[in-house]
C-alpha positions in Angstrom: 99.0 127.9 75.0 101.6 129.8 73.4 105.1 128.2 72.7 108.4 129.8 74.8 110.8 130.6 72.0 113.4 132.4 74.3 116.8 130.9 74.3 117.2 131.9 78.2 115.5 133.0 80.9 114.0 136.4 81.4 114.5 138.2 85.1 112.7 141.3 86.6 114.3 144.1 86.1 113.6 147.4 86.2 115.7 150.1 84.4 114.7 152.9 82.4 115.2 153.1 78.3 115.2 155.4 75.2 114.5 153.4 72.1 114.8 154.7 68.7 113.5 153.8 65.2 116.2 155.5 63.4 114.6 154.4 60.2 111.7 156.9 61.2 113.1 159.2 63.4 111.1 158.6 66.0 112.3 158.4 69.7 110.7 156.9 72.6 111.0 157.1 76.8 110.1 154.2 78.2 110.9 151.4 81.3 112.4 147.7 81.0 110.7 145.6 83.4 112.2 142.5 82.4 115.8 141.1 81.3 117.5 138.2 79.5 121.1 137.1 78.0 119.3 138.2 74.6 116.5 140.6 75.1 114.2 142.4 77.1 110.4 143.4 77.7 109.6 147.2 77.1 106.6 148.5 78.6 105.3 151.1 76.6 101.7 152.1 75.1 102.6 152.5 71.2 104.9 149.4 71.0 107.2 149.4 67.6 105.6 147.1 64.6 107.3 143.4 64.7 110.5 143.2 63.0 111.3 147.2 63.4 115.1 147.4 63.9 115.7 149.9 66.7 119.0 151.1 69.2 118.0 150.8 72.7 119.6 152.6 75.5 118.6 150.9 79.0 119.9 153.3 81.9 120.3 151.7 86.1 121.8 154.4 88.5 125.0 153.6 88.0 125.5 152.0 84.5 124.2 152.2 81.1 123.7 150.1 78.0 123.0 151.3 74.5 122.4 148.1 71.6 120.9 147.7 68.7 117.9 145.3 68.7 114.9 143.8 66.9 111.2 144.1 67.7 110.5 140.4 68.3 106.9 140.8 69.3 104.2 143.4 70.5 101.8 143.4 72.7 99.2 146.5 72.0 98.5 148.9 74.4 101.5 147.5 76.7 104.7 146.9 75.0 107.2 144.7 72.9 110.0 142.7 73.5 113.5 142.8 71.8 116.0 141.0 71.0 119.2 142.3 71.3 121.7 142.6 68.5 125.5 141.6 69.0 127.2 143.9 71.6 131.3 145.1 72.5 132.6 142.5 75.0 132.0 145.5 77.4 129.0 146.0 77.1 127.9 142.4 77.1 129.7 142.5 80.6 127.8 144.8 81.7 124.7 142.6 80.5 126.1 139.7 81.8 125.9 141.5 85.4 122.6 143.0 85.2 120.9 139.6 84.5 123.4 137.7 87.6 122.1 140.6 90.0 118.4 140.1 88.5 118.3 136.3 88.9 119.6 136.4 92.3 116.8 139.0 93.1 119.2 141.7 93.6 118.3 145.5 93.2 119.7 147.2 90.1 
């Protein structure tokens, strides 16, 4: 049984994202499916090794976030999930919002 070692909850949510190793150069398309007050799940096939430092850009319709954050774990063949790295007060807003609408079931 494994051990929850998040500091809050994580929603559905459903956005897409560009993540980037800048260390390697190497950018990636993928989708967030879900979202917390400190990090998010990333689907993708060819998740980023543990500990990789990356910037993340998560995109709704309407607004966008870009954050540095850290690989926290992987899951092969399906994706990782990051913790995010401090933010601007505006952009943690914007955070802040996403994860009220996703708790309360709202579309993004």
């Amino acid at each position: 049984m494994k051990t929850e070692r998040r500091q809050t909850p994580r929603y559905p949510f459903s956005a897409l994202a560009e993540i980037v190793d800048e260390k390697e150069n190497a950018r990636t398309s993928s989708r967030v499916s879900d979202l917390s007050l400190h990090g998010c799940y990333v689907e993708m096939s060819d998740p980023f090794p543990a500990g990789t430092n990356v910037m993340i850009e998560i995109s709704t319709e309407t607004e966008s976030l870009e954050t540095y954050a850290t690989v926290a774990h992987i899951e092969p063949k399906r994706g990782m999930g990051l913790t995010f790295g401090e933010m601007p007060k505006s952009l943690a807003n914007v955070l802040n919002k996403w994860v009220v609408q996703a708790r309360e079931g709202k579309p993004n």
